[in-house]
C-alpha positions as CSV (number, residue, x, y, z in Angstrom):
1,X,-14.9,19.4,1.7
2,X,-16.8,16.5,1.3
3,X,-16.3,14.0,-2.4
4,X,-18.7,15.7,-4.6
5,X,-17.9,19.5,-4.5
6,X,-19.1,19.7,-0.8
7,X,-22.9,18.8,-1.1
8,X,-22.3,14.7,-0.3
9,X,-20.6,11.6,-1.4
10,X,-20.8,11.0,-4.6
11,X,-19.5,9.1,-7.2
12,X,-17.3,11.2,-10.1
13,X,-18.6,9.9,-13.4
14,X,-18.0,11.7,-17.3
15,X,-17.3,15.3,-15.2
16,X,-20.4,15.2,-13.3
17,X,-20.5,14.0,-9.0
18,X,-23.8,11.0,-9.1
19,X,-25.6,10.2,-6.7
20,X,-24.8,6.0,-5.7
21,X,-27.5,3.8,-6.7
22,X,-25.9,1.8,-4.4
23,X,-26.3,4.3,-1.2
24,X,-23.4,4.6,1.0
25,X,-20.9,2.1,3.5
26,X,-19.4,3.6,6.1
27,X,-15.2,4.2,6.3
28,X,-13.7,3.4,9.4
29,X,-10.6,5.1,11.1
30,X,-8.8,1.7,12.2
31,X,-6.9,3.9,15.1
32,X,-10.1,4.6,16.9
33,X,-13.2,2.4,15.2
34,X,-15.0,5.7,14.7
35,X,-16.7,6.2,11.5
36,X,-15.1,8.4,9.0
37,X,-17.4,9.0,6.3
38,X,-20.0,7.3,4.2
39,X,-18.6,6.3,0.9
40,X,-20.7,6.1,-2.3
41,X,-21.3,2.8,-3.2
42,X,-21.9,2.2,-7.4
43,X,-24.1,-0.3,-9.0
44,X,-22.3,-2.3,-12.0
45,X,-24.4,-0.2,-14.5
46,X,-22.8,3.2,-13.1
47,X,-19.3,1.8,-13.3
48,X,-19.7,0.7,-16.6
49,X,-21.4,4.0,-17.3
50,X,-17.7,5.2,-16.1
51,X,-15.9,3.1,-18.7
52,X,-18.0,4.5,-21.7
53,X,-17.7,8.4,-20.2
54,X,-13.9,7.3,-20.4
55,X,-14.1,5.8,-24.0
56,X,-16.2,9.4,-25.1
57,X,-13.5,10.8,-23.5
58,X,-10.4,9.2,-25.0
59,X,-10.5,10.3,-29.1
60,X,-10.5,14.1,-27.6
61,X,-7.9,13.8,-25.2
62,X,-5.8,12.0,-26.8
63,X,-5.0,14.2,-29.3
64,X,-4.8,17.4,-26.7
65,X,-1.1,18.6,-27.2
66,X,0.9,17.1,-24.8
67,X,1.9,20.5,-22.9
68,X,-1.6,21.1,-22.3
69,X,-1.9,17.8,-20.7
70,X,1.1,18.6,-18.8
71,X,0.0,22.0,-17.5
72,X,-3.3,20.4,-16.0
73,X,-1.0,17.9,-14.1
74,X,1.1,20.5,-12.8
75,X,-2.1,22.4,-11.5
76,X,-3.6,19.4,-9.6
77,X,-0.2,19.0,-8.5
78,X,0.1,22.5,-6.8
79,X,-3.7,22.1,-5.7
80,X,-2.8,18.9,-3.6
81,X,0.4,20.3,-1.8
82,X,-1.7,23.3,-1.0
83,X,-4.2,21.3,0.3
84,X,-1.9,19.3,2.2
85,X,-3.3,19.4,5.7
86,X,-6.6,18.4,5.0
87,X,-6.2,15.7,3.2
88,X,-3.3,14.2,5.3
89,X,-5.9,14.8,8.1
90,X,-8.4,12.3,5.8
91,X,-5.5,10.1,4.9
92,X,-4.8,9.3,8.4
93,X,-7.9,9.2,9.8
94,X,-8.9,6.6,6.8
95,X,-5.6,4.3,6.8
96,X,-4.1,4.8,10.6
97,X,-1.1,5.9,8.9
98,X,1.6,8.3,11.0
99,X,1.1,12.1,10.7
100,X,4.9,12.1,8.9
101,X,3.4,9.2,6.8
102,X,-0.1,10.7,5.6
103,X,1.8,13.8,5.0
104,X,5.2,13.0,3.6
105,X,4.9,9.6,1.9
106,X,0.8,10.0,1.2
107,X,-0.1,13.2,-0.1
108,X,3.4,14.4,-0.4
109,X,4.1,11.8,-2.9
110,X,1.0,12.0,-4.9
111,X,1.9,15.9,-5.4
112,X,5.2,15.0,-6.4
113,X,4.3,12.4,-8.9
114,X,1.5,14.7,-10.5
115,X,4.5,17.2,-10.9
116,X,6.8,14.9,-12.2
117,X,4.5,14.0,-15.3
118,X,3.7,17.7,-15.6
119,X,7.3,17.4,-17.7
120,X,7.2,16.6,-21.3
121,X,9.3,14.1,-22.6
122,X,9.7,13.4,-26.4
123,X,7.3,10.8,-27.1
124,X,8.9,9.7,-30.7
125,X,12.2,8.9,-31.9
126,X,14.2,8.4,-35.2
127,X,15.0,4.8,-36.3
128,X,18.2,4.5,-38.8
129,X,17.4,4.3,-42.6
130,X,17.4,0.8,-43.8
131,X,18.9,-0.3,-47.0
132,X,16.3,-3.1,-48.3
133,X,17.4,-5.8,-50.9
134,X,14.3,-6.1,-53.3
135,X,12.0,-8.3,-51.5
136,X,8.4,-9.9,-52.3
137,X,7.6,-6.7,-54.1
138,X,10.2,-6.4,-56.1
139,X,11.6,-3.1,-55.0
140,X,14.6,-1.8,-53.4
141,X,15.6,1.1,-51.3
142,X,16.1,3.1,-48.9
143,X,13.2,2.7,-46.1
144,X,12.8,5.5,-43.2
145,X,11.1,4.9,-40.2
146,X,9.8,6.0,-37.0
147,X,8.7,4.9,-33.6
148,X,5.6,6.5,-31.9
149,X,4.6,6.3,-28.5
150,X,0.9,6.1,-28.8
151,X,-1.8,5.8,-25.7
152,X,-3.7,2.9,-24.8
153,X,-6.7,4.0,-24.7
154,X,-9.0,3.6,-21.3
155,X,-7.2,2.1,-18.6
156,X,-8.6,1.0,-15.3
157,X,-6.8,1.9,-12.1
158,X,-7.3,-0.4,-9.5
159,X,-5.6,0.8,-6.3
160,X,-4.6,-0.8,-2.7
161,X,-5.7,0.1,0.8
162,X,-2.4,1.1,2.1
163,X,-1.6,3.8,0.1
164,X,-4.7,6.1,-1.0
165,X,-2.8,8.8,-2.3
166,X,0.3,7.8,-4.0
167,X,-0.5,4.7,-5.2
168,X,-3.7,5.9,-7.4
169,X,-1.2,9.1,-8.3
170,X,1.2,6.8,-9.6
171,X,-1.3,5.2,-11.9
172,X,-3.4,8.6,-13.0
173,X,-0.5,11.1,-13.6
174,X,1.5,9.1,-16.4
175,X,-1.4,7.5,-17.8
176,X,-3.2,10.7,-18.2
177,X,0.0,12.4,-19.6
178,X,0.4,9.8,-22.3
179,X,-2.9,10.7,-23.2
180,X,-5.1,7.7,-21.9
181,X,-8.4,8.3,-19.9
182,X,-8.5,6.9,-16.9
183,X,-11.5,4.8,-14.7
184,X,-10.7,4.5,-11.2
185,X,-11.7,1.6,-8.9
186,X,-10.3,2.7,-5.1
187,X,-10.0,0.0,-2.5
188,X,-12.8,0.0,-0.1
189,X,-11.4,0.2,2.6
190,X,-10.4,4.3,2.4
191,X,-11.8,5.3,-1.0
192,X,-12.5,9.1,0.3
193,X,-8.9,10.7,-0.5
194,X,-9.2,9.2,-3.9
195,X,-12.2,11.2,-4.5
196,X,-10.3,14.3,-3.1
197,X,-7.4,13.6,-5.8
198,X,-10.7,14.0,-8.3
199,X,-11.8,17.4,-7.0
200,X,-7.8,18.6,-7.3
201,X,-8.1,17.2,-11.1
202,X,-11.7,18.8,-11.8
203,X,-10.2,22.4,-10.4
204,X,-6.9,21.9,-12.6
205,X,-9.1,21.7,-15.8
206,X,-9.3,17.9,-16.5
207,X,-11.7,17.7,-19.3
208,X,-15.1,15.9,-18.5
209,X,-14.4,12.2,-18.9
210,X,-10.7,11.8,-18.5
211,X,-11.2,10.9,-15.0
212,X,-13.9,9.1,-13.2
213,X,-14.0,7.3,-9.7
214,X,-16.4,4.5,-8.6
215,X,-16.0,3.0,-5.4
216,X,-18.0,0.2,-3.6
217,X,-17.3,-3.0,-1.3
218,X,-19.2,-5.3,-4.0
219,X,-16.6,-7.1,-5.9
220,X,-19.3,-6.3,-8.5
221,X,-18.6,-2.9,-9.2
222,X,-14.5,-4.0,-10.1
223,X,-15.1,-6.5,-12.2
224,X,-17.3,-4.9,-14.0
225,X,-14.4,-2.1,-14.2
226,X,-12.4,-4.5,-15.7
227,X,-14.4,-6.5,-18.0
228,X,-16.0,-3.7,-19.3
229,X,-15.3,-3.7,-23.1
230,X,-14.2,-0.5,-23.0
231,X,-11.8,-0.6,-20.7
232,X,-7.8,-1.2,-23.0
233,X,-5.8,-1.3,-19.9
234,X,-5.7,-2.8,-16.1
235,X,-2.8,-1.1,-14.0
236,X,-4.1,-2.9,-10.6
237,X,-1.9,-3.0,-7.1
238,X,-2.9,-5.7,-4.8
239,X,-2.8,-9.5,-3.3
240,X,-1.6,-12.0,-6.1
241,X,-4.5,-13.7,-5.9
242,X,-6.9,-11.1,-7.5
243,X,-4.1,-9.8,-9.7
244,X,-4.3,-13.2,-11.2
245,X,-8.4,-13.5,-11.3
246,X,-8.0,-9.8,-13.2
247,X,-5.7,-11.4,-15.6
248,X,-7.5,-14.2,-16.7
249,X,-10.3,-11.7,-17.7
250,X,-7.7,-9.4,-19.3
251,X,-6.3,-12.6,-21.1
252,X,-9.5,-12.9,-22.0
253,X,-9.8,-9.6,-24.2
254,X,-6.4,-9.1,-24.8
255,X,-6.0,-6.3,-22.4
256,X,-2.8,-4.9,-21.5
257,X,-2.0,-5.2,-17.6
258,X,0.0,-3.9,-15.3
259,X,0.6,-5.9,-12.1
260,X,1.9,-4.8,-8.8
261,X,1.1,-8.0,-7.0
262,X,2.6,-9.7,-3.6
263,X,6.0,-9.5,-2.1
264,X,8.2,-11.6,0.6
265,X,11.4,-9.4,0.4
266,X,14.2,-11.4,1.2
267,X,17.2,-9.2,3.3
268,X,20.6,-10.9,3.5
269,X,22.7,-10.1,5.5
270,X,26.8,-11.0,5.5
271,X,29.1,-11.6,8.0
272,X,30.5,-8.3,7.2
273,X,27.3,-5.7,6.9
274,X,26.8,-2.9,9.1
275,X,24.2,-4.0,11.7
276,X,23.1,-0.7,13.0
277,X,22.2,0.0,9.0
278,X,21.1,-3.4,8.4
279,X,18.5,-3.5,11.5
280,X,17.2,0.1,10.7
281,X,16.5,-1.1,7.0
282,X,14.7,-4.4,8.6
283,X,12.9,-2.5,11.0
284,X,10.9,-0.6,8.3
285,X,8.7,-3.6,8.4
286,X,7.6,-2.9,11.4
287,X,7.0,0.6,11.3
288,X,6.2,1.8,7.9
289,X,2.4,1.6,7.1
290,X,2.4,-1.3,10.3
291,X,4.2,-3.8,7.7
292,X,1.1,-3.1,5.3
293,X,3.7,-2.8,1.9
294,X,4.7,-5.2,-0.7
295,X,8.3,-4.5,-1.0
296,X,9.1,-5.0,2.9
297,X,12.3,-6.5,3.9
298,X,9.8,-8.9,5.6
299,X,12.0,-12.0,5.2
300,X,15.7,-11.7,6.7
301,X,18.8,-14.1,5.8
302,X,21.3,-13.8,8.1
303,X,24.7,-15.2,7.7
304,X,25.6,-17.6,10.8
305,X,28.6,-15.5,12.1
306,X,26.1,-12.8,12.7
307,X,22.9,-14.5,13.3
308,X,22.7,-14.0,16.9
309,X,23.5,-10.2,17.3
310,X,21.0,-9.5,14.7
311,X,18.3,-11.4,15.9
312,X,19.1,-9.6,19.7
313,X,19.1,-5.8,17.5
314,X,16.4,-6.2,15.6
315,X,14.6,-7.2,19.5
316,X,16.1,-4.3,20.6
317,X,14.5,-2.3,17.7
318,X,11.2,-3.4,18.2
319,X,11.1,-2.9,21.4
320,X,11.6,0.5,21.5
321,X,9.5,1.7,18.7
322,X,5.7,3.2,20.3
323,X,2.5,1.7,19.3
324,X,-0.2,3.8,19.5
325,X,-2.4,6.8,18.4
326,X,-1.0,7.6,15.0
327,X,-2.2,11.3,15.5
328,X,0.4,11.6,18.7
329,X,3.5,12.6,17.3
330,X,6.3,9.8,18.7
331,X,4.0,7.1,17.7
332,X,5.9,5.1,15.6
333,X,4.2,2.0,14.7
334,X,-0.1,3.0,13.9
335,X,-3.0,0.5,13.7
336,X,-3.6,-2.2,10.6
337,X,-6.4,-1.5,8.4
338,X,-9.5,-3.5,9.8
339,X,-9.6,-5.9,13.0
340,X,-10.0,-8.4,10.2
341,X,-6.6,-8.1,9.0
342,X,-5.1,-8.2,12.7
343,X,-6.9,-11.1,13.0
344,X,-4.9,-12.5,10.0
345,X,-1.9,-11.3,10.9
346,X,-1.7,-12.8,14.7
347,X,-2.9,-16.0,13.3
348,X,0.6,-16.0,10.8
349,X,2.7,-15.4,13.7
350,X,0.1,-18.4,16.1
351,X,1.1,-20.6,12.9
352,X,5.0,-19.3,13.0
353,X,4.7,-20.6,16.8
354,X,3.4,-24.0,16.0
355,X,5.7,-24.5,13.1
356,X,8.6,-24.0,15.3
357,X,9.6,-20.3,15.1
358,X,10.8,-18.8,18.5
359,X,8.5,-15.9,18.7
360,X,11.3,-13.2,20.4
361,X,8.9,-10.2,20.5
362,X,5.3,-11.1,20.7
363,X,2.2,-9.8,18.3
364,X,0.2,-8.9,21.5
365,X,-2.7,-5.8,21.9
366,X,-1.0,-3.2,22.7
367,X,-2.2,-0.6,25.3
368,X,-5.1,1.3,23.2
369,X,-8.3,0.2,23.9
370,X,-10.0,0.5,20.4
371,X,-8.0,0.4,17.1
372,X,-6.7,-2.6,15.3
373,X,-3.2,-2.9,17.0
374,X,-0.4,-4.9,16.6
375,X,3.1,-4.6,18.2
376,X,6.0,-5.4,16.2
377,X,6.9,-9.0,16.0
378,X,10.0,-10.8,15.5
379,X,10.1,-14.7,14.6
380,X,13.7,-16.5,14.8
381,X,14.9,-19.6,13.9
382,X,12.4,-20.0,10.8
383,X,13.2,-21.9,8.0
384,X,12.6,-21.1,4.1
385,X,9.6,-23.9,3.9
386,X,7.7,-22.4,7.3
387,X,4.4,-20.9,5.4
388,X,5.0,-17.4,8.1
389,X,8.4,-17.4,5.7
390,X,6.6,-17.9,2.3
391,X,3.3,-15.9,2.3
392,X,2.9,-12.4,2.6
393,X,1.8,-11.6,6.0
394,X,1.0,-7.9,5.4
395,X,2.0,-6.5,8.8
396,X,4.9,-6.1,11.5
397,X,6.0,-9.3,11.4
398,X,9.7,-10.1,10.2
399,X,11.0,-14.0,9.8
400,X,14.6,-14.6,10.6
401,X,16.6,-17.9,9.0
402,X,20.1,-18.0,9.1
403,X,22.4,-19.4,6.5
404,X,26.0,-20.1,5.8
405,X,28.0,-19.2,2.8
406,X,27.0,-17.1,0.2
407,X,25.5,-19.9,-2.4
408,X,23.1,-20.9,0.0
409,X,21.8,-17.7,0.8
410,X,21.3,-16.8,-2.7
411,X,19.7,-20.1,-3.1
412,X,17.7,-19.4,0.3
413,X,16.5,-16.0,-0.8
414,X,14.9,-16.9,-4.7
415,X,13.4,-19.7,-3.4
416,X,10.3,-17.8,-3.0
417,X,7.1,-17.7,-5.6
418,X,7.7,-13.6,-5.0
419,X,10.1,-11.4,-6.3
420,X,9.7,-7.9,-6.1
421,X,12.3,-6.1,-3.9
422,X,15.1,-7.6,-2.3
423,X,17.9,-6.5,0.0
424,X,21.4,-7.3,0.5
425,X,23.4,-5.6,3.0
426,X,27.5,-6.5,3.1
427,X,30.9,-4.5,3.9
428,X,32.1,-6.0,0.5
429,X,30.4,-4.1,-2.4
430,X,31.8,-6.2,-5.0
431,X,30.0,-9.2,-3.5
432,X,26.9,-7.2,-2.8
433,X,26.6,-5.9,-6.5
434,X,27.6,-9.5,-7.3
435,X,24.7,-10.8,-5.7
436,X,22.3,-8.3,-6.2
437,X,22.7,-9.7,-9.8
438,X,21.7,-13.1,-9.1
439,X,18.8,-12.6,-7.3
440,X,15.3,-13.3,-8.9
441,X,13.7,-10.1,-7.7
442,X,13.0,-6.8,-10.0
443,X,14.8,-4.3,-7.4
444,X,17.6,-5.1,-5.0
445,X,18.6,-2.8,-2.6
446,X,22.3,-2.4,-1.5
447,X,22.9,-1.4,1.9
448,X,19.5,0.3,2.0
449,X,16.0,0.1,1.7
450,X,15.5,3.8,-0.5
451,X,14.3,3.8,-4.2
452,X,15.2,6.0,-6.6
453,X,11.8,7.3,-8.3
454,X,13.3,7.3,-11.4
455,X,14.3,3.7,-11.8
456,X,12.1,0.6,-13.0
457,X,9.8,-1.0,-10.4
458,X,7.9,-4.4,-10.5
459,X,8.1,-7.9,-9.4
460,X,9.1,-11.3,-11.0
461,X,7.4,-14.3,-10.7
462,X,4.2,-14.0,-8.9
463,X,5.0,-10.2,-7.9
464,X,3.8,-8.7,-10.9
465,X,4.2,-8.0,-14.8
466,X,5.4,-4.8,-15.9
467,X,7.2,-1.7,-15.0
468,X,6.3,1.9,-13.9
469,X,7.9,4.5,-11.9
470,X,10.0,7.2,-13.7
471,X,9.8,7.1,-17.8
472,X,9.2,3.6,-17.4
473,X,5.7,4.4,-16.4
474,X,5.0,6.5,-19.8
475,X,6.4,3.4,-21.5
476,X,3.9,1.3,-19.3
477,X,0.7,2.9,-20.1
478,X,1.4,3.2,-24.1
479,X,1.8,1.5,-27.2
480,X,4.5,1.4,-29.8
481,X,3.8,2.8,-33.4
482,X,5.9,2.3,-36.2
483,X,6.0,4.7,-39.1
484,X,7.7,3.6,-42.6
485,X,8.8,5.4,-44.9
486,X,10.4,5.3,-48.9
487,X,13.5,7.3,-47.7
């Protein structure tokens, strides 16, 4: 089924599938160069025709009864995972992802996540009566009140390349259960699944105007997302350098934002850590999404007393993981997203080089003759100033510095304009808990590199403002209303 109900790709604006006054780009499957699909491309006047269907929208929606909200999410939710195969079949063939990727952490996700804010949660609470001395007024009393979880009105999803599925599902679910309206700005690199997550929430009943799509490789048709004066909200996932272009316009109209921005994960790992679990952990870098995600242990700190057997693992590791078709089922490690990002990537690890890294397993073409390939690459003997150990790379590439005792490695590992998720891996939990604690990031992962999808996530620093995930996600996309009250 093609974006638009099966009669071309088109863009999904108040209910109805437009034509692009734009015309169309074409999507290419970074595996095998071929050409995907033609995605609509919209004119700024069609996205900001999106932000006002969105704003008719809102008033309505907003005051739907939340179970009825709920009960559309649950729907689109059973309409993706029955529609699994398909669109983990478009996934792939857009991002070069793994079949147990596209299917498990793509569109498996996304189903989950519309399911999980398919469940009501009480969106007021009860504050404690207050005695109040007479004040300015001259009256005393007793003074009720009330907190109220109210929506914020539009909010514009801007969404990453890496993840098509459950990184705009992360954004649409809560904010549409809250009661918000959403306009959604895909990246342009594999817009098509997003419009596929449209038809799910057009067949599950989603009101005309509550969701709307508009995609394009003009930077035109995004900022005019944002800017749009009726957009309330940015929830955008991306580089920290347009996060921070998008909140100078927010700043601008006092918009809220929600920022998941850049990340240099720093691992350490003790003297005492289990290896084998340590170098599996690591090794996600290489492997999951090629290195294409923000919270990768990207940036390892190993203690000096087991510098050397990690850095000869983690070779180990790499070298045994296959680079290839994505579609053949042992491939481990898929393709990058465009030959333009390999480019960028190889010339990280050709800087690593000159700035003295040993370069233990090289970033060369693999075997395929088409795709944008890299094989996994390991850089040793970095230290924390190297720019291959400060900027986010974005692929399989994984620095290596050792350090000493603990003080320095905690020192080592916030020293770093990022701080999303870090890592600490050590036989002695006390320690690791200890410094978990200390370390400038907004999750730390002990002994692993899991999430629970219940718990808080976002960056410090220059990784982002705000939280989602979990309830923290209602919280995200509302505002708090207080209620008083002569008790």
């Amino acid at each position: 089924m093609s974006p638009g109900g099966g009669d071309g790709q088109r863009l999904f604006v108040g209910g109805a599938w437009v034509e692009p006054e734009g015309g169309h780009y074409e999507v290419t499957d970074p595996a095998t160069e071929e050409t995907v699909g033609g995605a609509p491309e919209a004119s700024r006047e069609q996205a900001l025709a999106a932000c006002a269907a969105a704003r008719e929208a809102f008033g309505p929606w907003s005051r739907t009864a939340p179970e009825e909200r709920a009960a559309i999410l649950g729907r689109a939710a059973d309409l993706i995972r029955g529609r699994l195969e398909p669109y983990a079949l478009l996934a792939q063939a857009e991002t070069g992802a793994t079949t147990g990727t596209a299917r498990g952490m793509q569109v498996g996700v996304a189903a989950a996540r519309f399911r999980r804010y398919a469940r009501v949660e009480p969106a007021e609470w009860a504050i404690p009566p207050q005695i109040n001395e007479a004040g300015p007024i001259g009256r005393a009393g007793v003074m009720g009140a009330l907190a109220v979880r109210q929506p914020v009105g539009v909010v514009a999803c801007v969404t990453s390349y890496n993840n098509p599925w459950a990184n705009p599902a992360g954004k649409i679910a809560p904010a549409l259960a809250m009661g918000n309206t959403v306009v959604v700005k895909p990246a342009p690199q594999d817009p098509l699944s997003v419009y596929r997550m449209a038809e799910a929430l057009e067949a599950a009943g989603a009101p005309h105007g509550v969701v709307n799509v508009v995609s394009g490789r003009s930077v035109a048709v995004g900022e005019a997302v944002v800017e749009s004066p009726d957009v309330d909200m940015v929830s955008f996932t991306g580089s920290t350098a347009v996060g921070q272009r998008i909140a100078e316009v927010c700043g601008r109209g006092m918009k809220r934002q929600l920022m998941e921005l850049g990340g240099k994960g720093a691992a350490l790992v003790f003297d005492d850590a289990d290896l084998a679990s340590a170098v599996a952990g690591i090794g996600t870098t290489f492997s999951f999404y090629s290195g294409q995600i923000c919270t990768a242990p990207t940036r390892v700190l190993a203690q000096r007393g087991v510098y050397g057997r990690l850095v000869e693992q983690l070779a180990a590791y790499a070298a045994r993981l296959k680079v290839g078709d994505p579609r053949e089922r042992d491939t481990v490690v898929g393709p990058v997203i465009s030959a333009a990002h390999r480019d960028r990537v190889e010339s990280y690890v050709e800087l690593g080089r000159k700035e003295g890294a040993m370069v233990v397993t090289d970033a060369q073409h693999p075997s395929p003759d088409r795709g944008f390939y890299i094989a996994p690459t390991l850089l040793a003997d970095c230290t924390n100033d190297m720019r291959v150990a400060r900027e986010e790379i974005f692929g399989p590439v994984v620095v290596v510095i050792p350090f000493d005792e603990e003080e320095e490695g905690v020192a080592l590992a916030n020293d770093s304009d990022y701080g999303l998720i870090d890592y600490v891996w050590s036989g002695d939990v006390a320690r690791a808990f200890r410094v978990a604690r200390r370390l400038r990031a907004g999750g730390v992962g002990v002994n692993t590199v899991g999430r629970n999808m219940e718990a808080p996530f976002g960056g410090f620093k220059q990784s982002g403002v705000g939280r989602d995930v979990g309830s923290y996600a209602l919280h995200a996309y509302s505002e708090v209303q207080a209620i008083v009250w002569p008790g």
